[in-house]
N, C-alpha and C positions, 0 to 999 in steps of 0.2 A: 804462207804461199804468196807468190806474187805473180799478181794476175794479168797487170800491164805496168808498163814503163816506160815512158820516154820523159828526155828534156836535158836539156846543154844550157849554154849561157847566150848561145845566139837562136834557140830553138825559138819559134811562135805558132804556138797550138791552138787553131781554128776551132769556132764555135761546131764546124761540121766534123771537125775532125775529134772534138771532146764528144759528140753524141755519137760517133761511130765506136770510137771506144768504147765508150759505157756500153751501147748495145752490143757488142762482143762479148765482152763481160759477161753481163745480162743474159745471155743467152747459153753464155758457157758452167753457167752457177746454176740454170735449170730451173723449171717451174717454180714460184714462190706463190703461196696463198696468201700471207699476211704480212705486208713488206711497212720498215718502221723508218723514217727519216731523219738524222739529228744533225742538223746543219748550225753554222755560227746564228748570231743573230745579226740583226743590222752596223753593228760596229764593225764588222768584218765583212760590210759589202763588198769590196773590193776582192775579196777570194775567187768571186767568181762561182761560190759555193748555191747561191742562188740561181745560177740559171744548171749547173749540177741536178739539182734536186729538181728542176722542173721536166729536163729531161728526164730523171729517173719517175718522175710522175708519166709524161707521157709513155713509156715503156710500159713502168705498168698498171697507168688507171687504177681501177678501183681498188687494186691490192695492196696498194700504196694509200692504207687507211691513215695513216699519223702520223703526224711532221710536228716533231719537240727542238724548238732550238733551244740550242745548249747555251741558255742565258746565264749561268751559271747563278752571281750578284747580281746583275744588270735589269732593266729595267724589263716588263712586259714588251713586244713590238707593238707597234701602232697596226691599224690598217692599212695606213698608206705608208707604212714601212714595208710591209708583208705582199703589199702589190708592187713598190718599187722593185724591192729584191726578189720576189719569186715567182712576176709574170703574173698569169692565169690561172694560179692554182685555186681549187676554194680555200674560201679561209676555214671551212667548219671542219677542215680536217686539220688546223696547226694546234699543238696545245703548249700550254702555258705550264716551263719547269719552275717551280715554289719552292724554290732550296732550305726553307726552314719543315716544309711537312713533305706531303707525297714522295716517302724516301721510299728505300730497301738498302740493307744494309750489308753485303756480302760475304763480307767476312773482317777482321782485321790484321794490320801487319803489326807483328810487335813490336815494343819500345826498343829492346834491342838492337833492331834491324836498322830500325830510326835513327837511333842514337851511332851508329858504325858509320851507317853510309852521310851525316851529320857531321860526324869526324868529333861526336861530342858537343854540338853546337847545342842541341835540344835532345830530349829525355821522354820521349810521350810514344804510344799506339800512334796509330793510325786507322780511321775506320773507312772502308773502303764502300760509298753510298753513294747510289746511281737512285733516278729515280725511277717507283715503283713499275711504270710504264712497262721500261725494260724487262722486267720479270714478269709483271703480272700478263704483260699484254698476247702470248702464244705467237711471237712474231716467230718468222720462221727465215726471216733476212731482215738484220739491221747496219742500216748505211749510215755510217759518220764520215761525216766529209766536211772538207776545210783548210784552213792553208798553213803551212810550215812557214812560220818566221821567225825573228829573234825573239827570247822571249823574255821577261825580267825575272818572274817565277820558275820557269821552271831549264832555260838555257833555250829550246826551240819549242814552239808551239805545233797545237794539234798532238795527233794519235791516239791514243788515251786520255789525255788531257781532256780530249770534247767529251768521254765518257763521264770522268770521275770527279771534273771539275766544272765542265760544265752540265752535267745535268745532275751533279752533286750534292751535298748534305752540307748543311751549315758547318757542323765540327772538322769533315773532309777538307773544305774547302779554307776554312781559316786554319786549321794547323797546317797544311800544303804552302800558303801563301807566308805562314811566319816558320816555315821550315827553310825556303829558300831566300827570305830575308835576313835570316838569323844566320845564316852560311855565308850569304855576301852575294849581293848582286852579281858585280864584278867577277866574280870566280864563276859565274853559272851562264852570262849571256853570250848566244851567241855558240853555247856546246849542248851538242846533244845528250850528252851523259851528265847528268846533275843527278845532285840527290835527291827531289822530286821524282824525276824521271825515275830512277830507282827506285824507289817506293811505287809509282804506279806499275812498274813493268811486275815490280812482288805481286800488287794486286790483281794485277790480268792476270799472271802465270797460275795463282793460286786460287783464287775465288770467281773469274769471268771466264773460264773457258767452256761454256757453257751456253754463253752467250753468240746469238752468230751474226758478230758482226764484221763487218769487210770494210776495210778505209780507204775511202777518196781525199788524195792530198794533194794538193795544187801548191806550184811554185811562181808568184807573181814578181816580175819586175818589169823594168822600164825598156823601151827602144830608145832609137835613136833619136824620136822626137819628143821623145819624154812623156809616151802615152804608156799607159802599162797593158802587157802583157802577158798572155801565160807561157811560162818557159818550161816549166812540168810538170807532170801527171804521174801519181802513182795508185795501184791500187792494188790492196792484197789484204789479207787476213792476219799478217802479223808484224814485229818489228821491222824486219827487212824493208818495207812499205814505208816507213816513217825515215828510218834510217836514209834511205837513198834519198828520199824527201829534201832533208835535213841539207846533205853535203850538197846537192846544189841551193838551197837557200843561203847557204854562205858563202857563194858565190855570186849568186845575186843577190842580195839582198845586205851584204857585208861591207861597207867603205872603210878600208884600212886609212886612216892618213899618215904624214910623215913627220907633222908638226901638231899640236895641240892648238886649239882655234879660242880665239879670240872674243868673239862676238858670233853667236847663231842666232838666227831669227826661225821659230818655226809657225806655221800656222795652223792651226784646227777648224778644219771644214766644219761650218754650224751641227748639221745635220748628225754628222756620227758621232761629233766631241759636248756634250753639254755640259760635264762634270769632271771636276778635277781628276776622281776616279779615273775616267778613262783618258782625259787631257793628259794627265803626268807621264805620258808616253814619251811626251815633249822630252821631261829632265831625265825619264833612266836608260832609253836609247840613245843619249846625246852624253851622257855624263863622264863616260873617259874618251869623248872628243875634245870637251870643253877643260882648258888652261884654267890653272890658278890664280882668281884674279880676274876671269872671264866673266861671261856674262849671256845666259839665255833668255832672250823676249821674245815671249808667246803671246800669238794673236790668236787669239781666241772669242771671234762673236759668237758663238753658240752656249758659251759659259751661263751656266745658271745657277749651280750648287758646286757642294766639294763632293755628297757621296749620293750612288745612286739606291741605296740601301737606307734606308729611315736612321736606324741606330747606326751606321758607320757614318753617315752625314754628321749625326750629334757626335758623333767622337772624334771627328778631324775640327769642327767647329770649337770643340772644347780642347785639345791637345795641342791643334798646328802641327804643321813641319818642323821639326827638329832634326839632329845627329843621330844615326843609329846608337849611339851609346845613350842618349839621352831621352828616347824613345823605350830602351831596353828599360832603363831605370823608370818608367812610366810605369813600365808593364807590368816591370817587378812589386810595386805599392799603388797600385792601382784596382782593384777589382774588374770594374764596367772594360777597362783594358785587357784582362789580362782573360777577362771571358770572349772577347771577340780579337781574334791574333790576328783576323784578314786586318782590321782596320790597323793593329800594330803597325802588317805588314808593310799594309801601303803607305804611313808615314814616314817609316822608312827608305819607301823607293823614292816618294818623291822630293826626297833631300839630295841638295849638292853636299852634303857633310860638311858644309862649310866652306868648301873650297872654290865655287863660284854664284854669283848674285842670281836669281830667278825674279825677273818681272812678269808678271803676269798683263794681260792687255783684254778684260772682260767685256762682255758684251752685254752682261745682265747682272753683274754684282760690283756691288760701290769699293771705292777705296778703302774704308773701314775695313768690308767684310775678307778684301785679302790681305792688309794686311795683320790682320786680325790671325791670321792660319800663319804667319810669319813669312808671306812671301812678298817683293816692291809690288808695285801699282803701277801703271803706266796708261793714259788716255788710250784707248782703239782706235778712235777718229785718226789722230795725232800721230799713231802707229803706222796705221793703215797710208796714212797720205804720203807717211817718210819710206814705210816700208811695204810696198806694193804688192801684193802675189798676183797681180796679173799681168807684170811687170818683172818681176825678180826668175832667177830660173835656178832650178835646184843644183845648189854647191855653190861655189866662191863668184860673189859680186861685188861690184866696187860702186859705191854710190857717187853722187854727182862731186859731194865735196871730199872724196877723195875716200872715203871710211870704207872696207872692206870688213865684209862679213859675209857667215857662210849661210844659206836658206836652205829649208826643210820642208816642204808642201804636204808631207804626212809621214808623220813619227812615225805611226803604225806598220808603215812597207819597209822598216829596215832597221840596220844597226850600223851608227859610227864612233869608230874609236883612232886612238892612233898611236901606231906599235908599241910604243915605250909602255903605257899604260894597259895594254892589253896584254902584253907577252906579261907584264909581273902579274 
């Protein structure tokens, strides 16, 4: 069912006008005693999922005992993560998802089911693992909110996704992530129907309906001054909810082009991007924008590692970036590889396959150390002085000596590609 709706691509939906919402809602779902929170974490401040969830604290106080962001891999939040993004809340009511223990496991989708909606890509179960919380907790209203974008895993982010991958189980989350990399990036971003998607919608239909939870999905893009926005608002109990999400996120949030680019420069805000992990949003958002023979530089000062997981850190340090065929062939005589498929996954996203250069531009790791993972090196200083972001304005710029290149101020808010490579 779907509870409210609004958003266009000229729409801008006020801070008073999201709390009146929710308390409509809120008041139309009826009394709750034990209300459970799962918002993104700090990487996805930008959702807007953060001041969401403080509203839905102030509604309803103390009923509102537990707030799990759906970290999925990602790091613990800091404190002054958890005060920037969610206000006033206390903190002794946020808790911390451990995706290798505090599981529950709901059930799973057979190999089968995998291997059909795969197209034959992979051969495996799927085990469908939220954490225990969800189950054990007697919630009696659980909120997942968060925002629809492009996605590399699974085509569009959020809905299910926040359930089953982010407050997910180790084995969930790494066959998910080398389900959709083993199918092709390219085939999946950018659509709402992938074969992820399919597999988690098997797992709601068939093991979560039990669960009651209701989705808050925000649709974020830019105005006219290039400050962002909220352009949508959905919130319902089922597909529909994500769906409608979806088709305006690739409306805003989708730059078709008309030509393949040359040169992109994007940047990673210190604060949300530290790790290649979540940095490589840079090369799989950009990667059928970018020409043969092209070339993406990433400024990246917040750069400190490749993974924000212990063991996948040691396994992109020891692997690098390679070619999905040459990655696969990893997987295939490799053990320590072939037990962890997120890290597969992510070596695979964040290759140009060869077909264009990735400089990295670090803010806390040497030249050695990148190109060490097999991607160039390029000074920050040196970067930053030729390539400005306080200076530069997102999309096509021409610099002083003549060089034209396209800027990205945050890979995370979108997807570019350009027709020829997206229509094959």
């Amino acid at each position: 069912m779907l509870y409210y709706k609004r958003g266009s691509e000229e729409d801008v939906i006020t801070s008073s006008e999201i709390k009146d919402a929710l308390s409509k809602v809120f008041d139309d779902l009826g009394i709750k005693e034990k209300v459970l929170a799962i918002p993104p974490d700090f990487t996805r401040f930008y959702s807007r999922a953060g001041e969401i969830t403080n509203y839905a604290y102030q509604y309803y106080k103390d009923k509102l005992t537990d707030i799990l962001p759906a970290l999925g891999t990602h790091f613990e939040m800091t404190g002054h993560e958890i005060e920037k993004m969610f206000g006033d809340i206390p903190k002794d009511i946020f808790r911390v998802h451990k995706w290798k223990d505090d599981l529950a496991t709901l059930g799973e989708v057979p190999s089968e089911y995998v291997k059909m909606v795969s197209e034959g890509k992979v051969d495996f179960s799927w085990p469908a693992q939220v954490n225990k919380l969800l189950v054990e907790g007697s919630f009696d209203l659980i909120l997942s909110i968060g925002q629809v974008v492009p996605h590399e895993v699974i085509g569009m982010a959020n809905y299910n996704k926040n359930i089953f991958v982010g407050t997910g189980g180790q084995e969930g989350i790494n066959k998910s992530h080398f389900l959709g990399a083993a199918y092709g990036m390219e085939k999946i971003m950018g659509r709402a129907d992938s074969p992820v998607r399919k597999v988690l919608n098997y797992a709601s239909k068939n093991f979560a309906k039990e669960l009651p939870i209701i989705y808050i999905q925000t649709v974020i893009g830019k105005d006219e001054n290039n400050k962002l926005v909220m352009r949508g608002l959905y919130i319902g109990d089922d597909y529909e909810c994500f769906e409608k999400a979806a088709e305006l996120s690739l409306k805003v949030n989708f730059e078709m082009l008309d030509e393949p680019l040359k040169k992109v420069v994007v940047y990673l805000e210190p604060e949300e991007f530290k790790s290649t992990w979540l940095g490589n949003k840079s090369v799989y958002r950009t990667r059928m924008a970018i020409a043969d023979g092209g070339e993406l530089i990433v400024l990246a000062p917040g750069l400190r590692e490749f993974g924000e997981d212990p063991e996948i850190d040691r396994l992109i340090w020891k692997y690098g970036y390679f070619t999905t065929e040459e990655t696969l062939d990893k997987v295939a005589n490799n053990e320590d590889l072939k037990n962890n498929l997120s890290a597969a996954a992510h070596l695979i996203h964040g290759s140009s396959e060869g077909r264009f250069k990735i400089t990295y531009c670090p803010g806390k790791l040497s030249k050695e150390e990148i190109e060490s993972v097999n991607y160039e090196y390029a000074s920050l200083t040196e970067m930053l002085e030729r390539y400005n972001p306080s200076v530069l304005k997102d999309g096509f710029n021409k610099m002083e000596d003549g060089e034209e290149i396209f800027y990205i101020s945050n890979p995370a808010l979108g997807l570019w590609a350009y027709k020829e490579k997206f229509n094959n």
